[in-house]
HTML snippet that shows the backbone in 3Dmol.js (N, CA, C, O; Angstrom):
<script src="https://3Dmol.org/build/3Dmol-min.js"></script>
<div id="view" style="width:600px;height:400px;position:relative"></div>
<script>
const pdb = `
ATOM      1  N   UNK A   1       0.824  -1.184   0.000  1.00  0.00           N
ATOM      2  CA  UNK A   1       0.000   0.000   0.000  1.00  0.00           C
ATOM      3  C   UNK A   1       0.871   1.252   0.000  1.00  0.00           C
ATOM      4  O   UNK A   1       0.511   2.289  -0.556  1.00  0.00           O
ATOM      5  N   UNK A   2       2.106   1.109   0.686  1.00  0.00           N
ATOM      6  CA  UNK A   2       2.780   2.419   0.984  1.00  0.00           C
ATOM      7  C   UNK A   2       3.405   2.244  -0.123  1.00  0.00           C
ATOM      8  O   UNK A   2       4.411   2.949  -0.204  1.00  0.00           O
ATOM      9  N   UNK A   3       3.201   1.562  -1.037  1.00  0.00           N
ATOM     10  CA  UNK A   3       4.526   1.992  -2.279  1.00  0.00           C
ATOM     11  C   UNK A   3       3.364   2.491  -3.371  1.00  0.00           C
ATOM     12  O   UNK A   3       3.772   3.379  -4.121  1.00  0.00           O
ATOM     13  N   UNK A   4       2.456   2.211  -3.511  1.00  0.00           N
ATOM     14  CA  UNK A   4       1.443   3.121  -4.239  1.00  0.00           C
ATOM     15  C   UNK A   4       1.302   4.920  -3.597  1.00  0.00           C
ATOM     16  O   UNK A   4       0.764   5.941  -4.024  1.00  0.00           O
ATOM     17  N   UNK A   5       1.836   4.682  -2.793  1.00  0.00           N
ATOM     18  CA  UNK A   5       1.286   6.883  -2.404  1.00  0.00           C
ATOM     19  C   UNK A   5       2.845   7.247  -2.559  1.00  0.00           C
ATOM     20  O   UNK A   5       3.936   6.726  -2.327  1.00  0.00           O
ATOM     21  N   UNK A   6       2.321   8.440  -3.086  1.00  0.00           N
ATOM     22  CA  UNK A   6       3.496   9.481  -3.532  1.00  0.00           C
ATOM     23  C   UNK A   6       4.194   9.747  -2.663  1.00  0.00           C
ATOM     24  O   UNK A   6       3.665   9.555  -1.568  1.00  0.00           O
ATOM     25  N   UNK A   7       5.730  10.325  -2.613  1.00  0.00           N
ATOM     26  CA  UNK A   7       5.984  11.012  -1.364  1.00  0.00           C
ATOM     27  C   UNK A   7       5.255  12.130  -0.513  1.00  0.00           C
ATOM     28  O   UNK A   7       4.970  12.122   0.684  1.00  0.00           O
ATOM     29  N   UNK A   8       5.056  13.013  -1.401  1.00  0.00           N
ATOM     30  CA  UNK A   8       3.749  13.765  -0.759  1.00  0.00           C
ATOM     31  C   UNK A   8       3.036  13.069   0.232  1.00  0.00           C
ATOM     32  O   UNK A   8       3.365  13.594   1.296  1.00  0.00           O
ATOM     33  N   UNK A   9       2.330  12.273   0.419  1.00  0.00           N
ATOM     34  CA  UNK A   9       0.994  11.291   0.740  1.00  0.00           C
ATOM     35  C   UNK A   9       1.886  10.747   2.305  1.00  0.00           C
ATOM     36  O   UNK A   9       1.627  10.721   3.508  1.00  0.00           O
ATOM     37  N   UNK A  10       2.593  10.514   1.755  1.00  0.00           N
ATOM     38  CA  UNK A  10       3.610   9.483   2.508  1.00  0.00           C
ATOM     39  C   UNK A  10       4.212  10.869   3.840  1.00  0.00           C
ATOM     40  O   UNK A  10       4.235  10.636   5.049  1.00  0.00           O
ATOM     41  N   UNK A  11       4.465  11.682   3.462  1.00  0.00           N
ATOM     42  CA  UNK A  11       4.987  12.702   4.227  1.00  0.00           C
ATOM     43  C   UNK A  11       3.382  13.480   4.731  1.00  0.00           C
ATOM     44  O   UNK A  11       3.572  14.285   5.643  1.00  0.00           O
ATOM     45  N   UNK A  12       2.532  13.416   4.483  1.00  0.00           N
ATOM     46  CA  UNK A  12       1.219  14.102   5.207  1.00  0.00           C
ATOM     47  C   UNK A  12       0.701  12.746   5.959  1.00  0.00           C
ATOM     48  O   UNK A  12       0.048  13.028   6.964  1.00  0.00           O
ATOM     49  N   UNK A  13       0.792  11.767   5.792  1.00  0.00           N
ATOM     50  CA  UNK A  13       0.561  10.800   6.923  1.00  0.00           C
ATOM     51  C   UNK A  13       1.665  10.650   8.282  1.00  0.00           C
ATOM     52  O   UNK A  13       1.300  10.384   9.427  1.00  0.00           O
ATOM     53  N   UNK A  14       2.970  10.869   7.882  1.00  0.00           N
ATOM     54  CA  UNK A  14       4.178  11.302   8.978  1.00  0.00           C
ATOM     55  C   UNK A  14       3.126  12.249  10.226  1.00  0.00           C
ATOM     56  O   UNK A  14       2.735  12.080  11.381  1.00  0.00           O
ATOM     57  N   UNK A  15       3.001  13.332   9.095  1.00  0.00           N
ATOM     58  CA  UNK A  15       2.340  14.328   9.692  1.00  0.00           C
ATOM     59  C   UNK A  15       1.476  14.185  10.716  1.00  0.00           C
ATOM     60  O   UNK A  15       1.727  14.474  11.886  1.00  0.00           O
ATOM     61  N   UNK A  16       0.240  13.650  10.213  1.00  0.00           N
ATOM     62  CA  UNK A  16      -0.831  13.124  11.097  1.00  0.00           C
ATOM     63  C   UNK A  16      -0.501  12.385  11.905  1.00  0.00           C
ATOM     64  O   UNK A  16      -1.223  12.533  12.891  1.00  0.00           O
ATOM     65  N   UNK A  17       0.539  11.305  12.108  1.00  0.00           N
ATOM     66  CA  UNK A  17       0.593  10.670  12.577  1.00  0.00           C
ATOM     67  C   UNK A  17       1.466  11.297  14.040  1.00  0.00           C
ATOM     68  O   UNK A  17       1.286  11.133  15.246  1.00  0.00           O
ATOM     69  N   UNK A  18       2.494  12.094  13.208  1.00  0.00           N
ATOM     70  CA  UNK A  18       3.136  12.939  14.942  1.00  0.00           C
ATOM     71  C   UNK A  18       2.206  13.883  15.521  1.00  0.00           C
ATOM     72  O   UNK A  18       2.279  14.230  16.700  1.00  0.00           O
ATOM     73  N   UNK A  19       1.362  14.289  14.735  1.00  0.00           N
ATOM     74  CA  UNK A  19       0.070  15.434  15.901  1.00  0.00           C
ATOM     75  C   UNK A  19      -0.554  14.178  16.565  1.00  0.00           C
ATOM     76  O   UNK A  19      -0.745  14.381  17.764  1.00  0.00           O
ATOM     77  N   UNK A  20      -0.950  12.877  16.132  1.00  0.00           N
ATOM     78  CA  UNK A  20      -1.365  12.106  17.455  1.00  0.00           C
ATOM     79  C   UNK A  20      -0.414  12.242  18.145  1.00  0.00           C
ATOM     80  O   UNK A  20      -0.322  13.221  18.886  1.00  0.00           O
ATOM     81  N   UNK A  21       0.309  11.522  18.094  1.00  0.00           N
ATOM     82  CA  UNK A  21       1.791  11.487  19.152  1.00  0.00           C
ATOM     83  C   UNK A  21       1.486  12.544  20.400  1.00  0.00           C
ATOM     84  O   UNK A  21       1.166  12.406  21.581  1.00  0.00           O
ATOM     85  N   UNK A  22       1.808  13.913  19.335  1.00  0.00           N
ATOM     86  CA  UNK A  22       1.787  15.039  20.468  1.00  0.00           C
ATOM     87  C   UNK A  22       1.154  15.062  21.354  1.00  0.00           C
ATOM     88  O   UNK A  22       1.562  15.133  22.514  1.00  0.00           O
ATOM     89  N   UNK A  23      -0.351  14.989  20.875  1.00  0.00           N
ATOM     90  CA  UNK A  23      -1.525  14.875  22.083  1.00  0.00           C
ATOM     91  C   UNK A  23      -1.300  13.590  23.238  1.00  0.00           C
ATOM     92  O   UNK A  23      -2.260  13.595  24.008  1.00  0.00           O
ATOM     93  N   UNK A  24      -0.423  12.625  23.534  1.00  0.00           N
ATOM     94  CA  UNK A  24      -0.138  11.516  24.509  1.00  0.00           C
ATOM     95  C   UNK A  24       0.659  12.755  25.947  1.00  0.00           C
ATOM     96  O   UNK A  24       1.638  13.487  26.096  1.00  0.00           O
ATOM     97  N   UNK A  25      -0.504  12.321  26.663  1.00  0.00           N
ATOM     98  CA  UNK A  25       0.248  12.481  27.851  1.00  0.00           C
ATOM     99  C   UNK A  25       1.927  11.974  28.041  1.00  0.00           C
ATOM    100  O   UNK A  25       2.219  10.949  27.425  1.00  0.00           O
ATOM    101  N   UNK A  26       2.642  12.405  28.569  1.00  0.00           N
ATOM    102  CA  UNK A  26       3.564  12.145  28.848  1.00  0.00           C
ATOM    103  C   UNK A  26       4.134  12.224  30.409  1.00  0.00           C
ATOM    104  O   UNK A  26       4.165  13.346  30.914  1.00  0.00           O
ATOM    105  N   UNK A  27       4.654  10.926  31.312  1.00  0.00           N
ATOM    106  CA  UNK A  27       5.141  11.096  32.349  1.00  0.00           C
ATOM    107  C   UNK A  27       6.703  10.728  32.148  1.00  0.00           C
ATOM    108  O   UNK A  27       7.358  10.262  31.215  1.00  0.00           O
ATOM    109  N   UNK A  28       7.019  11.202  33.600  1.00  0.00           N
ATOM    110  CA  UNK A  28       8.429  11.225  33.818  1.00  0.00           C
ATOM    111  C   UNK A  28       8.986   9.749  33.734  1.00  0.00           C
ATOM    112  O   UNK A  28       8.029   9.092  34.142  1.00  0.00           O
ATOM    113  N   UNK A  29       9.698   9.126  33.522  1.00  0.00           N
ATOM    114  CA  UNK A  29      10.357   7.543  33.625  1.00  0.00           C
ATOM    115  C   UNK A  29      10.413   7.161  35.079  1.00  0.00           C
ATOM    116  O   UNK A  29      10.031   6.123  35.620  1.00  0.00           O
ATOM    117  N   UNK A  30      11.043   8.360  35.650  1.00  0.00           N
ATOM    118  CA  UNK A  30      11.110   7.597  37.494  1.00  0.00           C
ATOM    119  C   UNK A  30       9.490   7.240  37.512  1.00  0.00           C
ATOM    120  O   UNK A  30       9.332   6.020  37.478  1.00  0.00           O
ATOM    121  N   UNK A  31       8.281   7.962  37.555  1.00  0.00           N
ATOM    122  CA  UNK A  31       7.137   8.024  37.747  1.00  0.00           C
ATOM    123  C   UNK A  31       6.758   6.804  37.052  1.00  0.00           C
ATOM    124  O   UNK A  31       6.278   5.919  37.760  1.00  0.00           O
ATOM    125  N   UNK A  32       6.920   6.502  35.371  1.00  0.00           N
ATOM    126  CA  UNK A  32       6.538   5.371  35.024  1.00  0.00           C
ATOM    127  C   UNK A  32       6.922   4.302  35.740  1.00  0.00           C
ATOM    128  O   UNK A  32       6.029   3.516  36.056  1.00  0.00           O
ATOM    129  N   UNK A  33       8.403   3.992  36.190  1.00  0.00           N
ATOM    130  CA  UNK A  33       9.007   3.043  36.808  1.00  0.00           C
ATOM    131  C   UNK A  33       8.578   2.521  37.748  1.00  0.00           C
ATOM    132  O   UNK A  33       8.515   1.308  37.950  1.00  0.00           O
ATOM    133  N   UNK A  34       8.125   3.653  38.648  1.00  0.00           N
ATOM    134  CA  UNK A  34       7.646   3.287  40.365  1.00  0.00           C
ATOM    135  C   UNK A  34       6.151   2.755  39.601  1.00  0.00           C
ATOM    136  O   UNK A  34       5.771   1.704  40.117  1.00  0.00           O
ATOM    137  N   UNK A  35       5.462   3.126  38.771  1.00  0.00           N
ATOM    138  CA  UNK A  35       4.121   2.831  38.418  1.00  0.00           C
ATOM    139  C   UNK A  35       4.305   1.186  38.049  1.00  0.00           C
ATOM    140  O   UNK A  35       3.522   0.344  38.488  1.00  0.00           O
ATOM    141  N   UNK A  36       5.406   0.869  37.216  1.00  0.00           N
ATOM    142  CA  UNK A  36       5.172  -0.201  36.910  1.00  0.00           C
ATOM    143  C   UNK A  36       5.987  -1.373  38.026  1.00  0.00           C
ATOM    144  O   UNK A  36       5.719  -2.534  38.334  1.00  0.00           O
ATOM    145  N   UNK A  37       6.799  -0.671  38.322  1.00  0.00           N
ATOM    146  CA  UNK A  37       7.427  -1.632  39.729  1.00  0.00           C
ATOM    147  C   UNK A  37       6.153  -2.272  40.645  1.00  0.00           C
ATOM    148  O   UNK A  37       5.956  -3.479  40.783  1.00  0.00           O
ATOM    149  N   UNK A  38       5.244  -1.076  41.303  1.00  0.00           N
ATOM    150  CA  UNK A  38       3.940  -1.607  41.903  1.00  0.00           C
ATOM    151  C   UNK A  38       3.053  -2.781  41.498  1.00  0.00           C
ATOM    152  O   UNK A  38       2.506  -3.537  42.301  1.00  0.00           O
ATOM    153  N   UNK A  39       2.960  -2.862  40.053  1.00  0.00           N
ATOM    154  CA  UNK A  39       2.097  -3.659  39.473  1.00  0.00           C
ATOM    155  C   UNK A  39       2.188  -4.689  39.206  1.00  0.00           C
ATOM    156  O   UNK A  39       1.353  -5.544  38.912  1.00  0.00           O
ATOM    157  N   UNK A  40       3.867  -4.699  39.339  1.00  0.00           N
ATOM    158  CA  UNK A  40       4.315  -6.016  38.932  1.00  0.00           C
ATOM    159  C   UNK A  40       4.360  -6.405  40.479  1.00  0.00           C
ATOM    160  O   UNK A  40       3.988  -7.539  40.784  1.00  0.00           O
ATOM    161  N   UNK A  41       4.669  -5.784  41.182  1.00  0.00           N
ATOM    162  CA  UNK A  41       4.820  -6.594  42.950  1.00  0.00           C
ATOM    163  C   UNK A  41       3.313  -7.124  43.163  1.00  0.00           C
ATOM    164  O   UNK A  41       3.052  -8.271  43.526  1.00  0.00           O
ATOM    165  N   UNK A  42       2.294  -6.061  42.867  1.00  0.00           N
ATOM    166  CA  UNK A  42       0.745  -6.409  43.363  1.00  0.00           C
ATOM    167  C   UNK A  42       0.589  -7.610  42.270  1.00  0.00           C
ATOM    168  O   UNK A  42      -0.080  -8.435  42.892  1.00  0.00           O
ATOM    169  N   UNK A  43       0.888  -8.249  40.755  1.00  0.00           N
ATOM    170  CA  UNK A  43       0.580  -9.337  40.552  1.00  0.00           C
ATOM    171  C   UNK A  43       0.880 -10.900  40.413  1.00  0.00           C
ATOM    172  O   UNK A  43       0.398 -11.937  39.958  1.00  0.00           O
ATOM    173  N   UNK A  44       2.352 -10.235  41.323  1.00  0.00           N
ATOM    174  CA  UNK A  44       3.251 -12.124  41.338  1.00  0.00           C
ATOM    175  C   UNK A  44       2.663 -12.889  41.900  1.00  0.00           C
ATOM    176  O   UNK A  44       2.858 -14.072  41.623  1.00  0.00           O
ATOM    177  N   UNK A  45       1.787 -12.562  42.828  1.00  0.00           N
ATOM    178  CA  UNK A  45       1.101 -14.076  43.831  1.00  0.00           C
ATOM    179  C   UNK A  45       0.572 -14.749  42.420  1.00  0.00           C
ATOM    180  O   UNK A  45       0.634 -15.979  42.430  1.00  0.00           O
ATOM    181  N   UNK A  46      -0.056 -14.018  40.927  1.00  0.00           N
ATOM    182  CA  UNK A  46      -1.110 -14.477  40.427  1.00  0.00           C
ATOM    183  C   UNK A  46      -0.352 -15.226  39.217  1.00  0.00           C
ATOM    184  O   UNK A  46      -0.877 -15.937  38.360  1.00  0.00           O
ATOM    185  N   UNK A  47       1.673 -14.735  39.424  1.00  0.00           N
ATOM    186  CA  UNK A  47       1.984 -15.577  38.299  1.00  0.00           C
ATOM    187  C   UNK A  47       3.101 -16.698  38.138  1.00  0.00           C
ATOM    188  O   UNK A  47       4.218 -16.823  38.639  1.00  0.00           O
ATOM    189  N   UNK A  48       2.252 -17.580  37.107  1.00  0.00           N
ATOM    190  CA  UNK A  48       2.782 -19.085  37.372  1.00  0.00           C
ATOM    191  C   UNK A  48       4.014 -18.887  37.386  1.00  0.00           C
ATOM    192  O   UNK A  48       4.590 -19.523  38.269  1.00  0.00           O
ATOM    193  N   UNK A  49       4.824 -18.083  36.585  1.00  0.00           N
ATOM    194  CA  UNK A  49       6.447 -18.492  36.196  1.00  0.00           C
ATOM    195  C   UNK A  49       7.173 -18.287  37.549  1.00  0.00           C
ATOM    196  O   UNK A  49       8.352 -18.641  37.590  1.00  0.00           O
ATOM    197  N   UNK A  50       6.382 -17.545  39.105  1.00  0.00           N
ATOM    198  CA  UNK A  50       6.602 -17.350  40.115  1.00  0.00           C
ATOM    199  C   UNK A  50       6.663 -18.291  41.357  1.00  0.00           C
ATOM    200  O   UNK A  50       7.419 -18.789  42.192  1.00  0.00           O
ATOM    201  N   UNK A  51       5.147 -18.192  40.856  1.00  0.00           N
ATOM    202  CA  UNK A  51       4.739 -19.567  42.095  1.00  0.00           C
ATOM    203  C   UNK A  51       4.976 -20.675  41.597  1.00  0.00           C
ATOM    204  O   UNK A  51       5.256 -21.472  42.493  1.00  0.00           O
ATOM    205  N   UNK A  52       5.007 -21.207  40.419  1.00  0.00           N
ATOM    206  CA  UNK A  52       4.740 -22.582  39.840  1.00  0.00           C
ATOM    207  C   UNK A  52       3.338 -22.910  39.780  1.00  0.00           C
ATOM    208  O   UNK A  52       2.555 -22.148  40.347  1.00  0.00           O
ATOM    209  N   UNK A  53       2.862 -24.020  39.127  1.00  0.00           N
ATOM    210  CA  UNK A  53       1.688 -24.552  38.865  1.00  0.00           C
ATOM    211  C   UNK A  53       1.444 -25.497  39.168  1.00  0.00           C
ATOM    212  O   UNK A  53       2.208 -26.451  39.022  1.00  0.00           O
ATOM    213  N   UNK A  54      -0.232 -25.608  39.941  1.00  0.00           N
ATOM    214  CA  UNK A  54      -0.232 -27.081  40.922  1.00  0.00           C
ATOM    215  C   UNK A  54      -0.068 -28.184  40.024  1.00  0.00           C
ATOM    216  O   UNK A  54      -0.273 -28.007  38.823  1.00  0.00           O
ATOM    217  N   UNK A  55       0.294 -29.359  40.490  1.00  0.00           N
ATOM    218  CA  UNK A  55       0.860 -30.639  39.672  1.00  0.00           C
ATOM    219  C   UNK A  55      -0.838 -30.736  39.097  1.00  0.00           C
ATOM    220  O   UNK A  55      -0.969 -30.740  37.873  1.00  0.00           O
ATOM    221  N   UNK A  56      -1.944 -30.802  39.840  1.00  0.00           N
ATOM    222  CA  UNK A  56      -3.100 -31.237  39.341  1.00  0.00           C
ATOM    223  C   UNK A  56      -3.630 -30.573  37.999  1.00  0.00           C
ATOM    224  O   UNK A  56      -4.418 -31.198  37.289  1.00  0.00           O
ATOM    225  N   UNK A  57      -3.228 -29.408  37.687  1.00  0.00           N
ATOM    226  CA  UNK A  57      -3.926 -28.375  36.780  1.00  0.00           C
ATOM    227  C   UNK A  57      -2.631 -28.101  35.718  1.00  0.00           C
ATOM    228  O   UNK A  57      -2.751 -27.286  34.804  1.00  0.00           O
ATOM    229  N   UNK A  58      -1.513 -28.785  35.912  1.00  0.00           N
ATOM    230  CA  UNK A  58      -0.534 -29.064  35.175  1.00  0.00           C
ATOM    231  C   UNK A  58      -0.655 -29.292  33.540  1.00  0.00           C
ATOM    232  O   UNK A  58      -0.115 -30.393  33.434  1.00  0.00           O
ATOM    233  N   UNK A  59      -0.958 -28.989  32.504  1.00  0.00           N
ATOM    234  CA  UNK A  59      -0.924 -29.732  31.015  1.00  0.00           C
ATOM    235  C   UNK A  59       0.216 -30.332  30.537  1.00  0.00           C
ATOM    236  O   UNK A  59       0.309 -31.158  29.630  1.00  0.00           O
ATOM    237  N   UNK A  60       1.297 -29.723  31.400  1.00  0.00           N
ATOM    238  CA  UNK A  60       2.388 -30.572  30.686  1.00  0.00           C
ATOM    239  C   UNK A  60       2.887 -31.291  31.241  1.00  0.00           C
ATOM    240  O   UNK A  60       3.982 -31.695  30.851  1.00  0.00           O
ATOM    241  N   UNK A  61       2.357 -31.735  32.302  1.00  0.00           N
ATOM    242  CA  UNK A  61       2.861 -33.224  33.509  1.00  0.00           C
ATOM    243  C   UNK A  61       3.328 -34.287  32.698  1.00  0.00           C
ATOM    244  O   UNK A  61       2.722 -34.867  31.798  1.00  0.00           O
ATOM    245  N   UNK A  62       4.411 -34.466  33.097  1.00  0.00           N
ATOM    246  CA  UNK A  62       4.742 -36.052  32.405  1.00  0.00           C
ATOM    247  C   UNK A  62       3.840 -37.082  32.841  1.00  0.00           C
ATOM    248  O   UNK A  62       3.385 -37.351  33.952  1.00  0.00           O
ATOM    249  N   UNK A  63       3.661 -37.685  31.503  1.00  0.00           N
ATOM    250  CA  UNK A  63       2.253 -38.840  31.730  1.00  0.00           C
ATOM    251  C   UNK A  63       2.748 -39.967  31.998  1.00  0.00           C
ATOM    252  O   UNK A  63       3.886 -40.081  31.543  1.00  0.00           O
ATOM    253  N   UNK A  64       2.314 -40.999  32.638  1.00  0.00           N
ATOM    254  CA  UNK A  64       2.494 -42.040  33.082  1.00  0.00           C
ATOM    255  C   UNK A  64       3.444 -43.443  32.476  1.00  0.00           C
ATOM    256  O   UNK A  64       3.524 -43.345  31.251  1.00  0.00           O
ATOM    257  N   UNK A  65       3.947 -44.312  32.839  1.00  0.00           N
ATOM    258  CA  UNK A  65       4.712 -45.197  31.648  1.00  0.00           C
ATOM    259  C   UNK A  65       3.118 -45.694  30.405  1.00  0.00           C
ATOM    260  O   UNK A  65       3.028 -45.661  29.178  1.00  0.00           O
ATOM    261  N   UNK A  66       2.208 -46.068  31.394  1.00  0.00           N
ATOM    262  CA  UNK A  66       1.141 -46.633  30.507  1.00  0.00           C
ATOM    263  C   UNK A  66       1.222 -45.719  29.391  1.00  0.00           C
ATOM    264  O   UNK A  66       1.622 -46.048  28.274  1.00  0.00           O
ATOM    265  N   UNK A  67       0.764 -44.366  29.775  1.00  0.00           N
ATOM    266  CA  UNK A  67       0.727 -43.330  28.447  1.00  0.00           C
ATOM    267  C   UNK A  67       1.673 -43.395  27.488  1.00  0.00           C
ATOM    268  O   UNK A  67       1.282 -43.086  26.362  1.00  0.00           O
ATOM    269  N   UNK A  68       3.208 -43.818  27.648  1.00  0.00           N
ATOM    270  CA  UNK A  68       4.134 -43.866  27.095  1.00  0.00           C
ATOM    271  C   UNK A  68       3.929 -45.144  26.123  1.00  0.00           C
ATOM    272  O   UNK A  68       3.953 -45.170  24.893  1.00  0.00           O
ATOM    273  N   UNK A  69       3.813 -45.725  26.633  1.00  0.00           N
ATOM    274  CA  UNK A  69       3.873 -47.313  25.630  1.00  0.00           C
ATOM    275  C   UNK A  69       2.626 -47.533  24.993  1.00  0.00           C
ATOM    276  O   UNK A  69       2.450 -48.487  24.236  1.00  0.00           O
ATOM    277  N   UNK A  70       1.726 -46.670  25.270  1.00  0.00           N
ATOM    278  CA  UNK A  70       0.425 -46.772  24.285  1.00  0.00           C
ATOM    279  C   UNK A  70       1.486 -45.765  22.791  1.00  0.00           C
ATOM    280  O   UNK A  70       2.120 -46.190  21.825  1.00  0.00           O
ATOM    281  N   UNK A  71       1.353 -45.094  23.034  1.00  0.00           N
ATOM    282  CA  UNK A  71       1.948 -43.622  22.304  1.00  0.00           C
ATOM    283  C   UNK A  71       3.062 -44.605  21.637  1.00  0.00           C
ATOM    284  O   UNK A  71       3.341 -44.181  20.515  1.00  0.00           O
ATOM    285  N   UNK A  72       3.682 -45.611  21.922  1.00  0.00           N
ATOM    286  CA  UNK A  72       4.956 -45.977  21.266  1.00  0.00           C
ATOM    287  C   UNK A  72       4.138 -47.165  20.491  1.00  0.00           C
ATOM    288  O   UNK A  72       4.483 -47.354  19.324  1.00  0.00           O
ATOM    289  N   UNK A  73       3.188 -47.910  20.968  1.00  0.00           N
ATOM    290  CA  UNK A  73       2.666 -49.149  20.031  1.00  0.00           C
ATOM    291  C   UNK A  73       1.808 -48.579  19.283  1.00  0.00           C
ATOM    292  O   UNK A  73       1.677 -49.187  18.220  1.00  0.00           O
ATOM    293  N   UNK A  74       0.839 -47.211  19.425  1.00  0.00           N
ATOM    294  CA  UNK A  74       0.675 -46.656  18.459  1.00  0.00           C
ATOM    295  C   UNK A  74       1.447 -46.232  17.048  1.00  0.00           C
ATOM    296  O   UNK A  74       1.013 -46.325  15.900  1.00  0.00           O
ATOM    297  N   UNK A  75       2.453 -45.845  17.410  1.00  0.00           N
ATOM    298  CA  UNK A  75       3.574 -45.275  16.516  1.00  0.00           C
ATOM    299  C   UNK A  75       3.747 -46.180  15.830  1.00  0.00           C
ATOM    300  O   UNK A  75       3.505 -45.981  14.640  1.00  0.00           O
ATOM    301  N   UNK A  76       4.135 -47.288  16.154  1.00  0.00           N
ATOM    302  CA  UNK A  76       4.585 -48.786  15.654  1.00  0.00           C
ATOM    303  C   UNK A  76       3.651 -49.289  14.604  1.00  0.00           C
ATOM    304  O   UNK A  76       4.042 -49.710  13.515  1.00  0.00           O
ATOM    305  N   UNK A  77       1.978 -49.208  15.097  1.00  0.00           N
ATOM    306  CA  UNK A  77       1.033 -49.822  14.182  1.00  0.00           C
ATOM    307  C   UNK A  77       1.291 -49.271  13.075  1.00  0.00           C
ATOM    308  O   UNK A  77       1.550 -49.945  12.078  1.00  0.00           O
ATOM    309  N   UNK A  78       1.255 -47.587  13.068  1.00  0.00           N
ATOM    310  CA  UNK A  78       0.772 -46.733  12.215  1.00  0.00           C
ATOM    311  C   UNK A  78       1.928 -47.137  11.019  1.00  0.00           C
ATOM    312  O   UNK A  78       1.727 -47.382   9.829  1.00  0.00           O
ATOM    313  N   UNK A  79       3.238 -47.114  11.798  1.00  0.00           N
ATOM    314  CA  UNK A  79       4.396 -47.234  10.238  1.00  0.00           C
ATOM    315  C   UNK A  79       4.090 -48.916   9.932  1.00  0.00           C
ATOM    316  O   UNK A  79       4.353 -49.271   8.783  1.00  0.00           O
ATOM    317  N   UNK A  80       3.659 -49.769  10.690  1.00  0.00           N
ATOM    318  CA  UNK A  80       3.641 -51.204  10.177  1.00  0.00           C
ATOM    319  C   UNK A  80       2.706 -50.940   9.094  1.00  0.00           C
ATOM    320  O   UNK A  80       3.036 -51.306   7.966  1.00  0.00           O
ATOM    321  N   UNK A  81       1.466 -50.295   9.288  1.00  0.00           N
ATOM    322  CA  UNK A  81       0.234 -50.469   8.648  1.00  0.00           C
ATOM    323  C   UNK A  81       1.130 -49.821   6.878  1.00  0.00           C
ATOM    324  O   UNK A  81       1.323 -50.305   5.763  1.00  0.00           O
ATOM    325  N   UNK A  82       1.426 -48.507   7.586  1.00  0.00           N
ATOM    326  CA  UNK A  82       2.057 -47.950   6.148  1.00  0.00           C
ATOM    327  C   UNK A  82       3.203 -48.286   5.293  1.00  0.00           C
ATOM    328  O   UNK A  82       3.616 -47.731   4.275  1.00  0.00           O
ATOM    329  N   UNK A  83       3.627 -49.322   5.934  1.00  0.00           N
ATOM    330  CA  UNK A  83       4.946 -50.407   5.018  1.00  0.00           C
ATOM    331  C   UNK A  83       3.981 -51.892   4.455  1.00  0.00           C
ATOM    332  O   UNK A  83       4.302 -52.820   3.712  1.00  0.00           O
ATOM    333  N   UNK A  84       2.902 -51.631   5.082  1.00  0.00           N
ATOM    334  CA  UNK A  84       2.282 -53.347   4.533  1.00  0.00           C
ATOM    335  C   UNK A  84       1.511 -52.271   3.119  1.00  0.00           C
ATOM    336  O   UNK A  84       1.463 -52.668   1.955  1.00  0.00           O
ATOM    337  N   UNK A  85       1.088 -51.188   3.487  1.00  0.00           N
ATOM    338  CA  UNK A  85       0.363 -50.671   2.118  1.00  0.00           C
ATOM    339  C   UNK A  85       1.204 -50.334   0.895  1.00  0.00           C
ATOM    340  O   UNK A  85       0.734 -50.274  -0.241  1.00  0.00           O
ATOM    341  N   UNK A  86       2.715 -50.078   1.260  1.00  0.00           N
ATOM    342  CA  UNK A  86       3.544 -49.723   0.116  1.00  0.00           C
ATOM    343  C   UNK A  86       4.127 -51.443  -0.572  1.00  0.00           C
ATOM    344  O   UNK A  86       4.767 -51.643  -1.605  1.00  0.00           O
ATOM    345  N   UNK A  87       3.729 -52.238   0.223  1.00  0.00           N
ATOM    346  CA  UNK A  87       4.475 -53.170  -0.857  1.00  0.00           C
ATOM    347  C   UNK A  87       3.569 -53.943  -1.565  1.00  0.00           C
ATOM    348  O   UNK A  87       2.427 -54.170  -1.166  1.00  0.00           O
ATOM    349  N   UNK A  88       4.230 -54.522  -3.026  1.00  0.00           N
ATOM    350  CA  UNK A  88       3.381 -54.946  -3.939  1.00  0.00           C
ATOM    351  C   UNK A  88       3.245 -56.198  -3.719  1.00  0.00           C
ATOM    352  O   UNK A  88       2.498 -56.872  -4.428  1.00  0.00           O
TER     353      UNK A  88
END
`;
const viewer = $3Dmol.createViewer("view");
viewer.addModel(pdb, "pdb");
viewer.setStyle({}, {cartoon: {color: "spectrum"}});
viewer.zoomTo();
viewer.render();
</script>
């Protein structure tokens, strides 16, 4: 799209685009900092990479040997089945 508008076009959208800009409030960095320091202290109880995740509600729990050896004689059928269909 931007290679279809002229430079003109291209330089009056710059335009528009820094008068939004302008209008953004702006705070100080210490002020942002302490703002975001708070938010992150008020939401660690709520995050996993912190607390960890209960084993029960876990998705990526390692599954059981049973689970394992289904998953492996599965595997097994599937290429047996597809070597008995390739030969003549």
């Amino acid at each position: 799209m931007a290679q279809d508008l002229s430079e003109k076009d291209l330089l009056k959208m710059e335009v528009e685009q820094l008068k939004k800009e302008v209008k953004n409030t702006r705070i100080p960095i210490s002020k942002a900092g302490k703002e975001i320091k708070e938010y992150v202290e008020a939401q660690a109880g709520n995050d996993p990479f912190l607390k960890g995740i209960p084993e029960d509600k876990n998705p990526f729990k390692e599954k059981g040997p049973t689970f394992n050896a289904l998953l492996l004689l599965l595997g097994r059928a599937f290429w047996l089945e597809l070597a008995w269909s390739r030969t003549p």
